[in-house]
N, C-alpha and C positions, 0 to 999 in steps of 0.2 A: 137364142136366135137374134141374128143382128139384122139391121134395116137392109142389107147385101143379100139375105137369104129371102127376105120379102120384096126384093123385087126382081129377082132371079125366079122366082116361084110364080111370079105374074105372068113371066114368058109364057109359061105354060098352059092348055086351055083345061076346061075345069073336069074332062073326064084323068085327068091324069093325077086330080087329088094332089098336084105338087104343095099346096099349102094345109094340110094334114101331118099333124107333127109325127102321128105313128109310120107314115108310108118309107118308103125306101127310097125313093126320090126324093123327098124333103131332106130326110140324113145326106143324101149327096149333095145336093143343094147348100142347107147348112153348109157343110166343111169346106164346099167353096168359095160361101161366103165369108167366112173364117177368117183364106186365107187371105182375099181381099180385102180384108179390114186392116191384116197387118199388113201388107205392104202400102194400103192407105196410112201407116204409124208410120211406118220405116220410111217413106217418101216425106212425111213431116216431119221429120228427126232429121233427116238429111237436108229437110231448109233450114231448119232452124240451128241445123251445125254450122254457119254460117255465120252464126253471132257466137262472140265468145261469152255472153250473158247466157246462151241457151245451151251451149258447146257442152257436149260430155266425155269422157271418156277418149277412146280414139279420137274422138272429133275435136275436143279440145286439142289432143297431142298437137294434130295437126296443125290446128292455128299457131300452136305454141312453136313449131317446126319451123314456121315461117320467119318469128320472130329471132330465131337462133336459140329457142330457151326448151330445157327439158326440167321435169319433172325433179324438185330436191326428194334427200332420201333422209327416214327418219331416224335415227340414231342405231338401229337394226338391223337398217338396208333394204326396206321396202318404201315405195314410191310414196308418196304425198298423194290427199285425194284431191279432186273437183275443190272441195271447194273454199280449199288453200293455194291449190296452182290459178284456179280462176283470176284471184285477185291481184297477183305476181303477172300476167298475160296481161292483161290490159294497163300495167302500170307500164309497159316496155311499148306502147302502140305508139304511146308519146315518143317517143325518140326518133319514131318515122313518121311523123306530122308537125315536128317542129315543137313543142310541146316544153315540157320540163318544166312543171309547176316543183315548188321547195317539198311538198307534202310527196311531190313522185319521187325524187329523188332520193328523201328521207326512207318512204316504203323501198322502195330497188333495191338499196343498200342494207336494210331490214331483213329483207326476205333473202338477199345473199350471204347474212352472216346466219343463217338459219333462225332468224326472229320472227314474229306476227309481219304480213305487209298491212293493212288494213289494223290500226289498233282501235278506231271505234267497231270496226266489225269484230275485232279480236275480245274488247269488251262485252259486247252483247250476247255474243256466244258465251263468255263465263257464265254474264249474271243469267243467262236463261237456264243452265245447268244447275245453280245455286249457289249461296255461297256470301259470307258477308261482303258487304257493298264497301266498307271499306278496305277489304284488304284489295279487292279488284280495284279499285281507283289506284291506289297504293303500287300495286304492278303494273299498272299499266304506265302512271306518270316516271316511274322507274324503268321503265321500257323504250320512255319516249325521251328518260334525257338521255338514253346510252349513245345515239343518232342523232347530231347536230348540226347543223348549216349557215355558216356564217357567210353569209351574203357583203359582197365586196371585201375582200379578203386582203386584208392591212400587207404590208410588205416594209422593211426597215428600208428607208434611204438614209446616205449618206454624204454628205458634203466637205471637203478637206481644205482649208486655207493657209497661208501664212504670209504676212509682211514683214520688212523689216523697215527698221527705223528711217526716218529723215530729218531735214532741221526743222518741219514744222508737225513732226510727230511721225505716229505709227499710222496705216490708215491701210484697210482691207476691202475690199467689193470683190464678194461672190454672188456669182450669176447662178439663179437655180430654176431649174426648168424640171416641170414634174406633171405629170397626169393622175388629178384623183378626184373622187368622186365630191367632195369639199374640202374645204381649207382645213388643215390639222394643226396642231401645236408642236410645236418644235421642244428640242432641246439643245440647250449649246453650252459646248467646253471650249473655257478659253483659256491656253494654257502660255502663260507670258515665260517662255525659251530665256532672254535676258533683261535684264534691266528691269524697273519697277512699273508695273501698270498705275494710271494715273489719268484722270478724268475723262474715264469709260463712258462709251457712248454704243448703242447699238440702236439701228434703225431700220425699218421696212422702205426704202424711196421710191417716193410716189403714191404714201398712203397718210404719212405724218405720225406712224407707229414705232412705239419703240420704247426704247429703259435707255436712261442714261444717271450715272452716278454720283455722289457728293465731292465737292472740290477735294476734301482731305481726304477722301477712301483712296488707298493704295491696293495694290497685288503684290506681294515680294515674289521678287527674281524665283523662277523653277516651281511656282505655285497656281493653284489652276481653280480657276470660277467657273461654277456651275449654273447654270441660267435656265431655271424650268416653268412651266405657268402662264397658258393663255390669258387670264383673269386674274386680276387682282386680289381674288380671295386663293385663287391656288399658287400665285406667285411665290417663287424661293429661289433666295441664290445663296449660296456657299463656297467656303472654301476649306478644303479636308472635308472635319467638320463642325467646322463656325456657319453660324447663322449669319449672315451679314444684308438678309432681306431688308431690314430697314433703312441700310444704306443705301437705297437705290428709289428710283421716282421716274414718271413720264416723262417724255422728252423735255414738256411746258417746264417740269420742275414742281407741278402742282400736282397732279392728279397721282392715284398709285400707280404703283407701275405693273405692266402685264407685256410680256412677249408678242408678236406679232404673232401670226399666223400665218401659215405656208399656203399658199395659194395655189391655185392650179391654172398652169401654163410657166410666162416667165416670171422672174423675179428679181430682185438686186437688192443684197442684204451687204450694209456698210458696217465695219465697224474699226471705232475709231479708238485711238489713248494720245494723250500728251507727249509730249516731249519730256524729258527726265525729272531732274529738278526743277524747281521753280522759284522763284523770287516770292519770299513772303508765304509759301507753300512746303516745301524740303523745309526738314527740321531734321537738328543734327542724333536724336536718340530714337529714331526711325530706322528697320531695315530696307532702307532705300539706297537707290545707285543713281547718280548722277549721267550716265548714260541713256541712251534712247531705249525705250521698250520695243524688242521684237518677241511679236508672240505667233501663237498657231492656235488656229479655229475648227472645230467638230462639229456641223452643224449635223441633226439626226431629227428624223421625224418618220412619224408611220404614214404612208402612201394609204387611199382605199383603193382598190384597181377598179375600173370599171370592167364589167362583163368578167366576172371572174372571181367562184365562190369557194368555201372549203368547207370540205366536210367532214369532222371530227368526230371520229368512232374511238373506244377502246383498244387498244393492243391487246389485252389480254380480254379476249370477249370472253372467253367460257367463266374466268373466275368475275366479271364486272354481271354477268346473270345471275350469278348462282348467289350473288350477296345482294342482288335487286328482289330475287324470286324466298329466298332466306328472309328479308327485312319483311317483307308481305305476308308471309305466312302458307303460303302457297304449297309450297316445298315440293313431290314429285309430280304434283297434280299439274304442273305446268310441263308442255310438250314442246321438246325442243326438235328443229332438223337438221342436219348434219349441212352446216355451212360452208360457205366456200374458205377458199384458204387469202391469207390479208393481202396478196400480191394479187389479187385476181379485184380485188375492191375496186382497182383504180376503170379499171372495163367496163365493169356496173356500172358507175358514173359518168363515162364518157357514153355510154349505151342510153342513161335514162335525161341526162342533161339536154336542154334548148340547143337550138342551132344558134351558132355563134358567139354562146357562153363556155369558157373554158370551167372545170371542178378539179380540185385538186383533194386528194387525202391525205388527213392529219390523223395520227396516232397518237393518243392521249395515256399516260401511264398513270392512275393513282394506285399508291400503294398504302393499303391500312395499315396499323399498328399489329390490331389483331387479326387472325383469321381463324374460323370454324376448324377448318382444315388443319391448322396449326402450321401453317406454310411459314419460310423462314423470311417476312417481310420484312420489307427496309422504313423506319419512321421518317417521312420528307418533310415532317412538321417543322416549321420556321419559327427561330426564338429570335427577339432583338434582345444586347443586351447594352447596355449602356454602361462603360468606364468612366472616371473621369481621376486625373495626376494633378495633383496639387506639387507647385514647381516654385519654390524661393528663387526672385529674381531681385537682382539690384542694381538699382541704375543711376548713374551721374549725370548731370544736366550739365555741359560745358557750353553757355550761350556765351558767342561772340558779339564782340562790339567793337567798334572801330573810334577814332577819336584822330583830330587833326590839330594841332597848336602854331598858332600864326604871331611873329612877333622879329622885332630886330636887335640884334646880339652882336655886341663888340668886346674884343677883350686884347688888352694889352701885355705886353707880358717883359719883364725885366731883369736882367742876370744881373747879381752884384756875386758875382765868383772874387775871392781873395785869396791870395797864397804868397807865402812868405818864403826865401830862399838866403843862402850864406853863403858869398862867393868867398875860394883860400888865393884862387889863381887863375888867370885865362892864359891861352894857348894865343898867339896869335894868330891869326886867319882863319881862327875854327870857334873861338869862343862870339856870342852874340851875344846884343845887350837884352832882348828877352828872352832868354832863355838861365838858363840856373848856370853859366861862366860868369864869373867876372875879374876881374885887374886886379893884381897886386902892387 
């Protein structure tokens, strides 16, 4: 008897015994009561379907209706219950309120490859079922790097130059204009087209940063310096691969040397070389050219974009689970749902992402050596190996020297020619007296 059938029974006056539990009018009474209690439930189910915290069932669907989101299916083809869709519902509220915390976004993208949304709730559900504490840590932290978000999302720029020579050298200024979120480190290749690079200079104007190199460091013709290293302790330059870092120093000539940093806005990046030869500098068993250096410039650096993250998932989810849920110990005991397919990824994101933040997806591929499964992987493992050619060279030193001899020089010079001759007879009018006639 509920508090409905007692005070329905009060209506009544007391010759009618309505509150006498054997009478016949108390039985009607009761089951009237009854059903007024339930539509007292069903009228508070219907407020409380209002929240998606209280929402069940149908009433969930509906919120979920709104959001544009239906129910995932389990690897069988039957629905998801309450209280997996629950947590996937209110992770999507966010995208119509402005919202997109990293942790929403991460869950959206979770719960659409058929993962946990909620991995501390997904945790707690384990350990209340039971089960070692480490192997659940162990799936779960494996769960949470499948799902990545790198916030401000690098992008390669790049910057193209080339000068050519003049009579007071080579000399470059590029203009770089860039939006990020702070100053990065560059890289530059400088690749001298002809003639010999020669007291290299490179510099940030308008900050007093920069590397510039030793009077006697060259580049030969068609050879190219590599210039990497915000910092002094990461500083490297090369050429092929020669080390040639110690050749190079701060602009002062004192300090070490470290690459400028790319700024954000504009910029003006100089860079300078000599004229060819040099007086007192060119030496003649050097492969060096007497011509002017023109070369070409590769400036490269990573960009952070502002307002604009990526989110890096697996290509191959199904085998990146099955070796997360394998390494834990878990094996069928973990519940997968029938995820969406990887071209639909990129909706999710723009669905659970902030207003005014762009997301982008990235597809991540590792591929093990081995596999359970005995899949035919590919090993991406990276070996350095290091050569090195031992080369007989031999070389002649022909240094030049000049020399100048100042002085006054006479010389006289004296023929004593003789010659003896026997005249028989001369002609007259033809014979001369020096010549070889003479008179009889």
């Amino acid at each position: 008897m509920s508090f409905k059938t007692d005070r329905l029974a009060a209506l009544f006056p007391d010759a009618y015994a309505a509150g006498e539990g054997g009478a016949l009018l108390h039985g009607v009474l009761d089951a009237l009561g009854a059903e007024l209690m339930r539509c007292d439930a069903a009228v508070k189910d219907l407020l409380k379907s209002h929240w998606i915290d209280h929402a069940r069932g149908g009433g969930l669907d509906g919120l979920a209706a709104l959001l544009g989101l239906q129910r995932r299916l389990l690897p069988d083809g039957t629905p998801e219950g309450d209280d997996t869709f629950r947590p996937l519902v209110k992770s999507m509220v966010s995208s119509f309120v402005g919202g997109g915390t990293v942790e929403a976004v991460k869950g959206a993208v979770r719960a659409a490859l058929g993962l946990p949304y909620d991995l501390r709730l997904f945790e707690q559900q384990l350990a209340a079922r039971g089960g070692s504490t480490a192997a659940i840590a162990a799936l779960v932290q494996g769960l949470r790097e499948l799902v990545r978000v790198e916030e401000f999302a690098p992008r390669l720029e790049v910057m193209l130059g080339s000068a050519q020579p003049t009579a007071d050298g080579t000399r470059l200024l590029l203009d770089v204009e860039t939006a990020s979120v702070e100053a990065v480190p560059p890289r530059v290749e400088w690749t001298f087209t002809s003639g010999t690079g020669r007291s290299l200079s490179l510099q940030l104007q308008g900050s007093g940063a920069g590397v510039r190199a030793d009077a006697d460091f060259t580049v030969p013709q068609g050879r190219t310096l590599v210039l990497a290293g915000a910092t002094p302790a990461e500083f490297t330059a090369s050429i092929d691969s020669v080390d040639v870092s110690a050749r190079f120093k701060a602009l002062d000539g004192v300090r070490p040397p470290a690459l400028p940093l790319v700024p954000s806005g504009l910029s003006k990046w100089e860079f300078a070389a000599a004229r060819g030869a040099a007086f007192d500098a060119a030496a003649f068993d050097r492969d060096e050219t007497l011509d002017g250096a023109a070369f070409s410039v590769r400036l490269q650096w990573l960009r952070l974009q502002p307002l604009v993250f990526d989110v890096i998932v697996p290509y191959f989810v199904d085998a990146a689970v099955q070796r997360v849920v394998a390494a834990s110990g878990y094996g069928g005991r973990f519940r997968l749902f029938k995820g969406l397919t990887l071209d639909a990824l990129q909706r999710v994101v723009d669905g659970a992402r902030a207003a005014g933040v762009r997301g982008m997806v990235q597809y991540a591929i590792a591929l093990p050596a081995e596999s359970s499964e005995r899949a035919a992987w590919e090993d991406q493992g990276a070996q350095e190996r290091f050569g090195a050619e031992l080369l007989q060279r031999r070389q002649e030193t022909h240094d030049a020297g000049e020399s100048l001899n100042v002085g006054a020089l006479e010389s006289e010079v004296e023929r004593h020619d003789a010659s003896e001759s026997f005249a028989i007879g001369g002609v007259w009018g033809v014979a001369v007296f020096d010549g070889s006639f003479g008179f009889q």
